[in-house]
C-alpha positions as CSV (number, residue, x, y, z in Angstrom):
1,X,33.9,112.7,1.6
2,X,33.8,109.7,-0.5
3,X,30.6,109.0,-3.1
4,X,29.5,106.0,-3.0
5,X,28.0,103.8,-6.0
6,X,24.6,104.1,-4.7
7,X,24.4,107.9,-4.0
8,X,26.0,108.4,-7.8
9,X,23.2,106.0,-9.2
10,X,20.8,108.7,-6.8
11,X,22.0,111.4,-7.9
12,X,22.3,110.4,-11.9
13,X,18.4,109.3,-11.6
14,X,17.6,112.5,-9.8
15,X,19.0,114.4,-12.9
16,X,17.3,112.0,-15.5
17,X,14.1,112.9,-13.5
18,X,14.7,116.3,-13.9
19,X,15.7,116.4,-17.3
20,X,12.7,114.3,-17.7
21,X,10.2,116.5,-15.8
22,X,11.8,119.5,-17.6
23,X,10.9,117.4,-21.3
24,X,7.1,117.1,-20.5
25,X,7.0,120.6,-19.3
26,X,8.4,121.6,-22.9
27,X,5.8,119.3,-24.4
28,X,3.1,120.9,-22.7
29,X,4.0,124.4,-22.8
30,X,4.5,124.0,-26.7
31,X,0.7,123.3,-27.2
32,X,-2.2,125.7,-27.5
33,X,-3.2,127.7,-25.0
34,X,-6.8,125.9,-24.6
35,X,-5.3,122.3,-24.3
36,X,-6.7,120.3,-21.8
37,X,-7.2,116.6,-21.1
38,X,-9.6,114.9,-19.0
39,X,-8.9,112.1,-16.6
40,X,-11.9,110.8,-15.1
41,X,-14.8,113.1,-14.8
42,X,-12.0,115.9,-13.7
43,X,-10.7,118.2,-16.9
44,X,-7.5,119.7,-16.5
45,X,-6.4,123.0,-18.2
46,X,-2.8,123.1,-19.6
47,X,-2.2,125.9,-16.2
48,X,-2.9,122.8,-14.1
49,X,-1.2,120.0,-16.1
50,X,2.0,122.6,-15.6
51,X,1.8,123.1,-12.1
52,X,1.5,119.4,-11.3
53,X,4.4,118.5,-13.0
54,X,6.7,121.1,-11.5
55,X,5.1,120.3,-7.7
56,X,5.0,116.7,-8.9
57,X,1.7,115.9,-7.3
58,X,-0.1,112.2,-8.2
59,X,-1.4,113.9,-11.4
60,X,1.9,115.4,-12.6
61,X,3.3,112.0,-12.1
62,X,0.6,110.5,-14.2
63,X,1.2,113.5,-16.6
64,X,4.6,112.4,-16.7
65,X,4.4,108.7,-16.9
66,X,2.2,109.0,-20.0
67,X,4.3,111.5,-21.7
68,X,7.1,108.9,-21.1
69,X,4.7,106.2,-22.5
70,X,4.1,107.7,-25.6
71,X,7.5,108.9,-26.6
72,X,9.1,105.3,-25.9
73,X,6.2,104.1,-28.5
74,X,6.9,106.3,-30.9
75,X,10.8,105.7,-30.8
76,X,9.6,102.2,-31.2
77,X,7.5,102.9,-34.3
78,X,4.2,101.0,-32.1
79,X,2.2,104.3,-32.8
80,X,3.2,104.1,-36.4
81,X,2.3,100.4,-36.6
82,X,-1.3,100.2,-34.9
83,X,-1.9,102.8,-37.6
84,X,-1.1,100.9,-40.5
85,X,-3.1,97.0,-39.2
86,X,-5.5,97.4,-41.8
């Protein structure tokens, strides 16, 4: 069977989101055990921020997303610049 150029571009953004999902999951895991965040009026233990990222759920996507956010800033030296308007 012959792979097309669309299911390689599939399947090379499937792994990037898994290598990506795997990433946050590191993240999380390496802080304390009594991390939690709140988003909303909902708080969300670092057991919960886990399991939405591994089942993907609308809150591990956000997890995820901002995770993403962050580290792209911070490659980009923004969080190191708001710091240093004064």
């Amino acid at each position: 069977m012959k792979t097309t150029k669309k299911q390689t571009n599939q399947s090379i953004d499937r792994k990037t989101q898994e290598d990506i999902k795997k990433l946050v999951i590191s993240r999380i895991k390496a802080t304390s055990d009594d991390f939690a965040i709140s988003i909303g009026s909902k708080d969300c233990t670092k057991k919960q921020m886990l399991e939405s990222v591994e089942i993907e759920n609308e809150l591990g996507q956000e997890i995820i997303e901002t995770q993403m956010e962050y580290l792209r800033d911070m490659a980009k030296g923004a969080i190191y610049q708001q710091g240093n308007d004064s």
